[in-house]
Backbone bond lengths (Angstrom), bond angles and torsions (degrees), N, CA, C in turn:
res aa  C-N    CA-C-N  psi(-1)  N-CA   C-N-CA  omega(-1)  CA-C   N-CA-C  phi
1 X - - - 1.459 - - 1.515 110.40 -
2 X 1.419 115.04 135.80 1.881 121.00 -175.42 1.737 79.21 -72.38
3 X 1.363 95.01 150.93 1.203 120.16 162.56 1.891 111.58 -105.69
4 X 1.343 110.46 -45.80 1.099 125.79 176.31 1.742 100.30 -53.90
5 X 1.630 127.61 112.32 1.248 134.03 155.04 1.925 113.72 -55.38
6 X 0.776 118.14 -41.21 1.497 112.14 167.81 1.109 122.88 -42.12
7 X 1.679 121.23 -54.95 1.328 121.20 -168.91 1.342 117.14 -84.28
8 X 1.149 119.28 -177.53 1.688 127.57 -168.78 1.499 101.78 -74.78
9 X 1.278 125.80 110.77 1.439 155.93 169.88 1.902 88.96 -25.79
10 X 1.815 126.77 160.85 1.328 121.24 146.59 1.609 89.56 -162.19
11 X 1.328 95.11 161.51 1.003 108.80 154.84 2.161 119.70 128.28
12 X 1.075 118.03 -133.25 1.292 118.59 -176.81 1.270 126.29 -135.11
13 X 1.194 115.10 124.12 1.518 128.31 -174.24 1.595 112.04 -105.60
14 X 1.152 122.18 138.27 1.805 139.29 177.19 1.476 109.39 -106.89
15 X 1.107 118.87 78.32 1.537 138.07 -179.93 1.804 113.91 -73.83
16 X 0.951 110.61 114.65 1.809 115.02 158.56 1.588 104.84 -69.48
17 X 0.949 133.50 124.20 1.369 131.40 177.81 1.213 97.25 -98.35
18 X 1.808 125.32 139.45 1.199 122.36 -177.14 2.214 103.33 -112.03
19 X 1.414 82.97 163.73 1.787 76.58 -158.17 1.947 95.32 -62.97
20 X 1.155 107.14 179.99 1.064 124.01 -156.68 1.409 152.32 21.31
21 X 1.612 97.65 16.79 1.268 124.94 173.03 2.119 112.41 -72.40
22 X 1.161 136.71 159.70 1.360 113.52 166.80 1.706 83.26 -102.80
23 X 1.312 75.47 179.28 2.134 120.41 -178.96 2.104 93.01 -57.63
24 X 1.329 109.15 -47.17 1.124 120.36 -178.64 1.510 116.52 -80.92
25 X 0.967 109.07 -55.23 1.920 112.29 160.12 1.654 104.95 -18.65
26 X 1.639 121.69 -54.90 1.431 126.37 -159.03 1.354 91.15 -92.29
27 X 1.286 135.51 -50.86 1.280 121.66 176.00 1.554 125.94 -48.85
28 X 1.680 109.60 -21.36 1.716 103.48 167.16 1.139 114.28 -92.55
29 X 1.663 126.57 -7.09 1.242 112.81 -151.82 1.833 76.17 -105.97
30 X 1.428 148.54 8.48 1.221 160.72 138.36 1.387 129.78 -46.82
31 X 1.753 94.63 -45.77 1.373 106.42 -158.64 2.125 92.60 -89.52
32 X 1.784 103.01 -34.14 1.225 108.21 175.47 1.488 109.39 -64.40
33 X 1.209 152.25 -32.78 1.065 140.05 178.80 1.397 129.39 -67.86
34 X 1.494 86.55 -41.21 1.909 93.56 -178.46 1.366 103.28 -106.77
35 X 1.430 123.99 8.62 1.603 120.37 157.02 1.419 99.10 61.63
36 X 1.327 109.40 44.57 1.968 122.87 -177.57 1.764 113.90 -117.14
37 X 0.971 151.16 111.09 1.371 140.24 -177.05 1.376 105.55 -84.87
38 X 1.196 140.18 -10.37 1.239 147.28 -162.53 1.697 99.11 -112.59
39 X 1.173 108.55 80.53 1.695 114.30 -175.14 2.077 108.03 -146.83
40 X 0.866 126.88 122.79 1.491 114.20 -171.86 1.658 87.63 -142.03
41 X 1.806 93.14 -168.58 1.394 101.72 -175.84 1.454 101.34 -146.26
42 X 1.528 118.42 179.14 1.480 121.97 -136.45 2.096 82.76 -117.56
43 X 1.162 87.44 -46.80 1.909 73.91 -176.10 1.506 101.36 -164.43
44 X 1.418 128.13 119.45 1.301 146.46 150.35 1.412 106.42 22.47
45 X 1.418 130.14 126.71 1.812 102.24 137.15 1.909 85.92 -154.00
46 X 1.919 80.61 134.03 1.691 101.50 -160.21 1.701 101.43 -49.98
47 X 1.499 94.68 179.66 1.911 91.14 171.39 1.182 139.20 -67.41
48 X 1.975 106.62 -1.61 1.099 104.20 -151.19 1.637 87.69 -116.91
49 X 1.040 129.90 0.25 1.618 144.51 177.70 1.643 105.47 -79.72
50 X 0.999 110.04 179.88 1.661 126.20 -156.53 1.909 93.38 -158.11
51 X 1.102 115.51 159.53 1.193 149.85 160.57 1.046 130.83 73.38
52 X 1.251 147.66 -141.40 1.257 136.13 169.10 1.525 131.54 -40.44
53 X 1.597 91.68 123.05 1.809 111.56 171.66 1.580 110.47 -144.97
54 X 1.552 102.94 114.66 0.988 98.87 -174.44 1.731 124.70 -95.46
55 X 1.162 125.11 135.15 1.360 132.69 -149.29 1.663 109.37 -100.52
56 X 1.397 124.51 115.23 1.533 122.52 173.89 1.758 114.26 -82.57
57 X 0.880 127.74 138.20 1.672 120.23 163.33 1.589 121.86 -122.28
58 X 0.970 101.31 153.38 1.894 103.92 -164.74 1.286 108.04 36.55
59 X 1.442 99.59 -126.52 1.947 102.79 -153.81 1.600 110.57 -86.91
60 X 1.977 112.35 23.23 1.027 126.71 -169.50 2.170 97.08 -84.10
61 X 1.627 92.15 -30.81 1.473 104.67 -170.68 1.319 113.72 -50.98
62 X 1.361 115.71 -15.35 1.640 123.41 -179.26 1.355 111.80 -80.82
63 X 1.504 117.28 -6.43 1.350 122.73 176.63 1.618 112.36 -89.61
64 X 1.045 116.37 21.59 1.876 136.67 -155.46 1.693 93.02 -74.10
65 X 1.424 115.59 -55.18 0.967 115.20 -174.35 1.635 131.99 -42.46
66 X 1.340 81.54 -72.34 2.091 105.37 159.35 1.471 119.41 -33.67
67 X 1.834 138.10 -27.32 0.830 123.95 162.08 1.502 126.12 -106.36
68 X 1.340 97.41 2.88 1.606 109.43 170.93 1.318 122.62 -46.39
69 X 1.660 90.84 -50.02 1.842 109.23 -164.72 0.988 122.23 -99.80
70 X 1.958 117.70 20.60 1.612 132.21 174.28 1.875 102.85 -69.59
71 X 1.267 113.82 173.69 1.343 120.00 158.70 1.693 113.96 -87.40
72 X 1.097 114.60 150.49 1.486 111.69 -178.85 1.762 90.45 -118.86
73 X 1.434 99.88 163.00 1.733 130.80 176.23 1.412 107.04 -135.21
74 X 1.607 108.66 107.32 1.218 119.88 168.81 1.586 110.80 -114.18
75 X 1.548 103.27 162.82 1.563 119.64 -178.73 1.359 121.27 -112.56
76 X 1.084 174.04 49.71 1.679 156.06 -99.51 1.849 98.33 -165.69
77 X 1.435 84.55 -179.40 1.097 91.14 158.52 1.963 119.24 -142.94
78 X 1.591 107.76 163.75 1.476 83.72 -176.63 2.212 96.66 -122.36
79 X 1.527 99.09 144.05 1.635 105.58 179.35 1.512 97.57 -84.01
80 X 1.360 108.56 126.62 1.527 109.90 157.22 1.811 110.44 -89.91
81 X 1.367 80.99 171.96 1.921 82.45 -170.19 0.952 128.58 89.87
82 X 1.952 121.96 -13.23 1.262 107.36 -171.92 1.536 106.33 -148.01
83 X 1.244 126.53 121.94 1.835 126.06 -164.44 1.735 76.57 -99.55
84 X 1.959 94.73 160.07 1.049 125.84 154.15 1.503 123.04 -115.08
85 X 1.120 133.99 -171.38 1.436 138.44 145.83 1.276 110.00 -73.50
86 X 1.173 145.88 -41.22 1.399 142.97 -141.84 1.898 95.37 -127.50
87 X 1.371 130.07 -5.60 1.474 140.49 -173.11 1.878 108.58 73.53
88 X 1.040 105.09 -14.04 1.419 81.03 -178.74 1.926 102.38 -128.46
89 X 1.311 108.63 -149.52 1.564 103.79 -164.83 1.263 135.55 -87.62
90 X 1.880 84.55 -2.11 1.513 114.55 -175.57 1.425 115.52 -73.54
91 X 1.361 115.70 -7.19 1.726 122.73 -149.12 1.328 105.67 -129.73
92 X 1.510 126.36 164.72 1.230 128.05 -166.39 1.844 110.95 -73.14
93 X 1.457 108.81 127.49 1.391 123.42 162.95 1.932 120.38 -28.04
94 X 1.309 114.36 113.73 1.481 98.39 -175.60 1.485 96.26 -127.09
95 X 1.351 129.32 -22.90 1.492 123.57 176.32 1.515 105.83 -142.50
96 X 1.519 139.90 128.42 1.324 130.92 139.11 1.365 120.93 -133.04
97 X 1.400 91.36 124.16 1.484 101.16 -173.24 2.133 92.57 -121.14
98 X 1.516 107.83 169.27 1.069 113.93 172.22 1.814 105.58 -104.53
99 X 1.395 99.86 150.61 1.659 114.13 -156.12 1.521 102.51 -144.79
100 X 1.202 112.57 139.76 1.420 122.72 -167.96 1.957 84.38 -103.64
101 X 1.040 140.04 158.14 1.318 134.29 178.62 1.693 108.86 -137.49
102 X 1.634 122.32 125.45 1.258 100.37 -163.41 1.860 96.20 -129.56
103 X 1.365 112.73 141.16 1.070 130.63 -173.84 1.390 132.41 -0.20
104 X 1.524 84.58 -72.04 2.067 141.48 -174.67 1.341 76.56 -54.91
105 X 1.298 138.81 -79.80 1.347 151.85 -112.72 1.946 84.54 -100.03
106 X 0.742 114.44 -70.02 1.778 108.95 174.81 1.228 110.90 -52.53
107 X 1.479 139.48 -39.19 1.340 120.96 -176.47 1.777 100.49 -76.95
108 X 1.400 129.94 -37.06 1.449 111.03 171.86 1.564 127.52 -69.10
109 X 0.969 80.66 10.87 2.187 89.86 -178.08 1.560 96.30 -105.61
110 X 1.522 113.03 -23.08 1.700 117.02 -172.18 1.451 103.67 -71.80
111 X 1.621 102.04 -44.30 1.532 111.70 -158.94 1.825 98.29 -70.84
112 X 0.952 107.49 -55.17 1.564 119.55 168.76 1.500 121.93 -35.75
113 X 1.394 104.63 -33.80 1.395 109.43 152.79 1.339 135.44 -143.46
114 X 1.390 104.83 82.00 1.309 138.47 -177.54 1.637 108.65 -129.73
115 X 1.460 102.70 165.08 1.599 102.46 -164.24 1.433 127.46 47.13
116 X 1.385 123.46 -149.61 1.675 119.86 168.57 1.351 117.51 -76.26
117 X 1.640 104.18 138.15 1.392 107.25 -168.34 1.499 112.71 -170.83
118 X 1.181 109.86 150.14 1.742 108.96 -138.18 2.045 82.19 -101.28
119 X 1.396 103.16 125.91 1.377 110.79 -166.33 1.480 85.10 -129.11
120 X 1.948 113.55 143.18 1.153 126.28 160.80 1.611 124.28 -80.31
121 X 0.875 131.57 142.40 1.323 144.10 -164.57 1.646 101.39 -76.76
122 X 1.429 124.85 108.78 1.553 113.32 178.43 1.801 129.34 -45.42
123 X 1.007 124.66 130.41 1.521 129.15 -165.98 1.955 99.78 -45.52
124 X 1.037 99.15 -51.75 1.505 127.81 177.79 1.786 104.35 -72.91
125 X 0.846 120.76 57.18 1.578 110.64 155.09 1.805 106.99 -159.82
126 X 1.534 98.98 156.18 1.721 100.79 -171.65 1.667 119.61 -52.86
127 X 1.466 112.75 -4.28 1.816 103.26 173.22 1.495 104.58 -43.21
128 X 1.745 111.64 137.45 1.539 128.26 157.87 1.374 106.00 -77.50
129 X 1.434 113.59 154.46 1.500 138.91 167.25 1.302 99.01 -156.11
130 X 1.977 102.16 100.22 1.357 107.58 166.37 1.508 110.42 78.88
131 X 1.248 125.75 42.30 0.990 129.95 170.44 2.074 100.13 73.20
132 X 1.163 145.85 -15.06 1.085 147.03 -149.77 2.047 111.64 -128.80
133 X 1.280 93.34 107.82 2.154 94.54 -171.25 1.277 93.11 -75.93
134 X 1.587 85.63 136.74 1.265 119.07 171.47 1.707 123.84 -31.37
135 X 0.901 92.83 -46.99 1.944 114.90 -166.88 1.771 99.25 -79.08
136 X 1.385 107.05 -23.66 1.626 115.37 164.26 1.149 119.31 -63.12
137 X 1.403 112.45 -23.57 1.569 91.14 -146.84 1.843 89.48 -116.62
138 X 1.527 97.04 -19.39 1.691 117.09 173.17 1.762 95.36 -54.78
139 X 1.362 119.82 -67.58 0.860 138.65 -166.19 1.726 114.72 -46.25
140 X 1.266 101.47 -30.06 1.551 107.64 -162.97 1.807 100.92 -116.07
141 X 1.452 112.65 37.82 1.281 131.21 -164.16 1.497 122.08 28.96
142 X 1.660 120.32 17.96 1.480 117.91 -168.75 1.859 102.76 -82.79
143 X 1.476 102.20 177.69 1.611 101.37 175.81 1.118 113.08 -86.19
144 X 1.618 112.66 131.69 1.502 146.22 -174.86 1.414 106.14 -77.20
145 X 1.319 136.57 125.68 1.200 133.85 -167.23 1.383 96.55 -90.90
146 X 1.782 122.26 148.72 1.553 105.65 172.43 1.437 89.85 -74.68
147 X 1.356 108.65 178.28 1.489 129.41 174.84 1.664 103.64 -164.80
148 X 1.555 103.54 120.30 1.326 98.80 -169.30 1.644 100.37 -134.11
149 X 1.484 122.54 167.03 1.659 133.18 -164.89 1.771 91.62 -156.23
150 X 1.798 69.59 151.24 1.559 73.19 -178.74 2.121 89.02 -107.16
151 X 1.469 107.74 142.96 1.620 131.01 -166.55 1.181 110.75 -126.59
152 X 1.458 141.71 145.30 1.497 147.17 173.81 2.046 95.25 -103.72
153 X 1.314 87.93 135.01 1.333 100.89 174.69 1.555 106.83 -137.83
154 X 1.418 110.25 124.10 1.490 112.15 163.44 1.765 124.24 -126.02
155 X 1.374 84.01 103.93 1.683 90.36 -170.12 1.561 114.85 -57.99
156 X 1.536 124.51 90.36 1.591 128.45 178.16 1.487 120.03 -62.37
157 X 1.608 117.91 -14.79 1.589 129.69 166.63 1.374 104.37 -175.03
158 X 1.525 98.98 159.66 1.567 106.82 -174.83 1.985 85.36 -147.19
159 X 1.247 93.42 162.77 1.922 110.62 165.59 1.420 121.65 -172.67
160 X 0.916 112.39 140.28 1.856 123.61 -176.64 1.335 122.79 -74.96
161 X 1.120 127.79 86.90 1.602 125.47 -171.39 1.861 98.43 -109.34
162 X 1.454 109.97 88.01 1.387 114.55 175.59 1.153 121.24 49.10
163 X 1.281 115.39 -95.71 1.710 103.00 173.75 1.656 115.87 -106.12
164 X 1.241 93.92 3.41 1.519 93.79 179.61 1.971 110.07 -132.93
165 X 1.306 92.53 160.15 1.803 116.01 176.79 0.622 136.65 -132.37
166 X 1.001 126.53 126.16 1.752 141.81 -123.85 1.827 87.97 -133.18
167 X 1.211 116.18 149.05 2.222 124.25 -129.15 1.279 64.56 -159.38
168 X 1.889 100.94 148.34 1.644 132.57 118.88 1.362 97.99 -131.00
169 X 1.965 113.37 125.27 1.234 109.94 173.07 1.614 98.68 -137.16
170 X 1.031 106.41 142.75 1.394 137.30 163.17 1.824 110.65 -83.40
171 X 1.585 99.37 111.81 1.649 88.30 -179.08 1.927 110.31 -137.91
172 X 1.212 104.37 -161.48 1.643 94.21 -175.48 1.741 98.38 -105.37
173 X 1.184 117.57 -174.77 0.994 120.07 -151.40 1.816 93.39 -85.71
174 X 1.185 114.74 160.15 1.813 102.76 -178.96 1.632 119.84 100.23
175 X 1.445 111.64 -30.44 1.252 131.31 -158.45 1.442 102.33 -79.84
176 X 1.226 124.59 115.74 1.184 150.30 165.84 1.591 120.69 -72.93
177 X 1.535 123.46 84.09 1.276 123.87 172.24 1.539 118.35 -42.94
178 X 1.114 95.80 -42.33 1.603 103.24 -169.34 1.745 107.86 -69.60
179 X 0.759 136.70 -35.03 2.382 147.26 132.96 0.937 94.85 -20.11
180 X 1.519 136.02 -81.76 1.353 142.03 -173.94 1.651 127.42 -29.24
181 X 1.362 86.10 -59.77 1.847 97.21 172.67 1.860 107.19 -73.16
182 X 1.443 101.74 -30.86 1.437 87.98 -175.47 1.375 109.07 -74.85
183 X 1.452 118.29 -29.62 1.495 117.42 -170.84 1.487 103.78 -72.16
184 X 1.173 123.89 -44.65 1.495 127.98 148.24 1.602 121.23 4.32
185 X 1.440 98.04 -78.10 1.816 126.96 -177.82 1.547 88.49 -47.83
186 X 1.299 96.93 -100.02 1.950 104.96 172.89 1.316 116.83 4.34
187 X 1.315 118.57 -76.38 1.193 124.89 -169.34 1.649 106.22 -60.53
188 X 1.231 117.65 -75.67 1.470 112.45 157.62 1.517 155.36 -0.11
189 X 1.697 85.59 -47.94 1.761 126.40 -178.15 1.285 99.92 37.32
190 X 1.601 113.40 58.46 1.210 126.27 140.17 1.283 118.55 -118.94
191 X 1.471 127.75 -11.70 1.130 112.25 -158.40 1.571 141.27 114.81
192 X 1.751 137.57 60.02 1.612 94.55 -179.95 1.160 97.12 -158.48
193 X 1.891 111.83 172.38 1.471 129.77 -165.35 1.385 113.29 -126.49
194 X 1.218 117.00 152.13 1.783 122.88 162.48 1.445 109.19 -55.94
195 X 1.039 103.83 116.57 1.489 124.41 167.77 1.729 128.19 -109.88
196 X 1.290 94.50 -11.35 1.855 100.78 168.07 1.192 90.88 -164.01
197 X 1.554 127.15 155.18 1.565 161.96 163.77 0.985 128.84 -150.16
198 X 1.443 113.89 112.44 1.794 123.33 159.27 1.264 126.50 -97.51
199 X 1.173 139.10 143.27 1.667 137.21 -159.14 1.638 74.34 -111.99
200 X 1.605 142.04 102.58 1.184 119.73 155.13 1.727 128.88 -91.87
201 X 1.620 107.02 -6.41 1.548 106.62 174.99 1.465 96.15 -143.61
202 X 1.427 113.20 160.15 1.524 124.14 165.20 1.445 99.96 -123.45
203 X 1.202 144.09 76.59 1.220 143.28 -174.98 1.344 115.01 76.12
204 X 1.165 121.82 -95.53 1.914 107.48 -159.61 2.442 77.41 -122.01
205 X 1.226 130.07 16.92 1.060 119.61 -174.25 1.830 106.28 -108.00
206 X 1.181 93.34 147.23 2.052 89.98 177.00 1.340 130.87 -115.93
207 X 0.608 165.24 130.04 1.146 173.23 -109.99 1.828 94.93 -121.99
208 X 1.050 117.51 -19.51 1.395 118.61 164.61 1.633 128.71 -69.25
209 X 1.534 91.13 -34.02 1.441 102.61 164.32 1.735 128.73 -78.53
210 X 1.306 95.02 21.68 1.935 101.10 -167.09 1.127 96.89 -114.39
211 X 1.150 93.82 156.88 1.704 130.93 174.70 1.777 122.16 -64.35
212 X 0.710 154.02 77.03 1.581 129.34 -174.67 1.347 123.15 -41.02
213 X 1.860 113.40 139.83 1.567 84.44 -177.95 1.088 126.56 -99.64
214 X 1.780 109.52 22.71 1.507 101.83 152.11 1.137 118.56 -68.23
215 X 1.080 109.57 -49.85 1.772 110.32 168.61 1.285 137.54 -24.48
216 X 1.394 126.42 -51.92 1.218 145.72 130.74 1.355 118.72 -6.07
217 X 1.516 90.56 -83.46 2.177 89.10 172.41 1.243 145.53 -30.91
218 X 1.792 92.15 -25.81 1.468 111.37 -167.79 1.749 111.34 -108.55
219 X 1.484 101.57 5.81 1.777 110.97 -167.69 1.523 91.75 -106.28
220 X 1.302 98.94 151.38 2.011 124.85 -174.66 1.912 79.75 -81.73
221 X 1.314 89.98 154.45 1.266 135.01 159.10 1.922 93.31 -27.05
222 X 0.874 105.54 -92.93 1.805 126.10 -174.91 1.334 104.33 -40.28
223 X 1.261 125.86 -35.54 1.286 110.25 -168.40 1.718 108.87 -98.85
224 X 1.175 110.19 -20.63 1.451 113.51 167.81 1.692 100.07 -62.01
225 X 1.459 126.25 -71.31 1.250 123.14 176.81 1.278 107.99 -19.53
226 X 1.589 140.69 -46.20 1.634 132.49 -150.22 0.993 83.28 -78.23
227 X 1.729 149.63 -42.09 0.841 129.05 -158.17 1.756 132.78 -91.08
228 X 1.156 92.71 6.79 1.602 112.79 172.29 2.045 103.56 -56.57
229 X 1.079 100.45 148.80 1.594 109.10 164.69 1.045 102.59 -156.57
């Protein structure tokens, strides 16, 4: 970390992401504080997610790679009964029906997707195809190419709250929660979407150790700097 306030700021920030903010929202409200253009982020988490995002500054951004390819630990929950366009709650309504949800039937949809497992890429998220994002081309009603990866998922808890289930999963880097719940529905043949998400680790980092980024908004120049590493 510069100690010197004059020179060009680097290094790493531990962000609380607050819900409906984007990944980019915190990256300007970063770049506005320390008056830096050279500020990015380590991996996505949509508007409707919460927690950890971890923040690069100056010539720290070249370290982008290195946290890309950690495992992440998320918390959420997923609604059965009800598809979106986009998989989670943020996106337009396409089916709701009411669904009784039974145990047996969720733990064989768990096992089914557990470990490596070939997950589609949401229609709605920034992956390119052909030079052209996904969420562009969703957006502008044209055809969405599938695009699929193979992801490690290890479900650390699961529980039945009526129509919905409430997750802690540990996954590999790439892994799309919002696939998960939809592949969920599918399997089910009822139907379902992300309805809550927490990013609580990026590898050996916590989300306990972050900053909020309201918090942020409201800190001087100097004191954001201490918190660089």
């Amino acid at each position: 970390m510069i100690k010197n306030l004059r020179a060009e700021p680097y290094g790493v920030l531990f962000i609380d992401k607050s819900p409906k903010l984007t990944s980019h929202d915190v990256v300007d409200i970063i770049r506005k504080k320390l008056k830096i253009k050279r500020v990015g982020h380590t991996g996505t988490l949509d508007p409707l997610a919460t927690g950890l995002l971890i923040i690069l500054v100056g010539k720290s951004t070249k370290m982008q790679d290195k946290f890309q390819k950690l495992d992440k630990v998320y918390e959420g929950n997923i609604k059965f009964g009800t598809e979106t366009d986009t998989w989670d709650t943020d996106g337009k309504i396409l089916k709701q029906i009411k669904v009784e949800i039974m145990e047996k039937s969720v733990k064989s949809a768990i096992d089914l997707l557990s470990g490596n497992i070939i997950q589609q890429v949401p229609p709605y998220s920034a992956v390119k195809y052909k030079g052209q994002t996904l969420y562009k081309l969703a957006r502008q009603n044209k055809s969405v190419p599938s695009i699929n990866r193979v992801v490690n998922v290890n479900w650390l808890d699961w529980r039945i709250r009526g129509e919905n289930l409430g997750f802690k999963i540990k996954c590999s880097s790439g892994t799309y929660i919002r696939s998960i719940a939809h592949q969920m529905g599918v399997l089910l043949g009822c139907g379902g979407t992300l309805s809550e998400l927490r990013r609580l680790n990026i590898g050996e980092y916590s989300v306990k150790d972050a900053v909020k980024d309201k918090d942020i908004e409201k800190m001087e120049y100097s004191a954001i700097i201490k918190l660089l590493k």
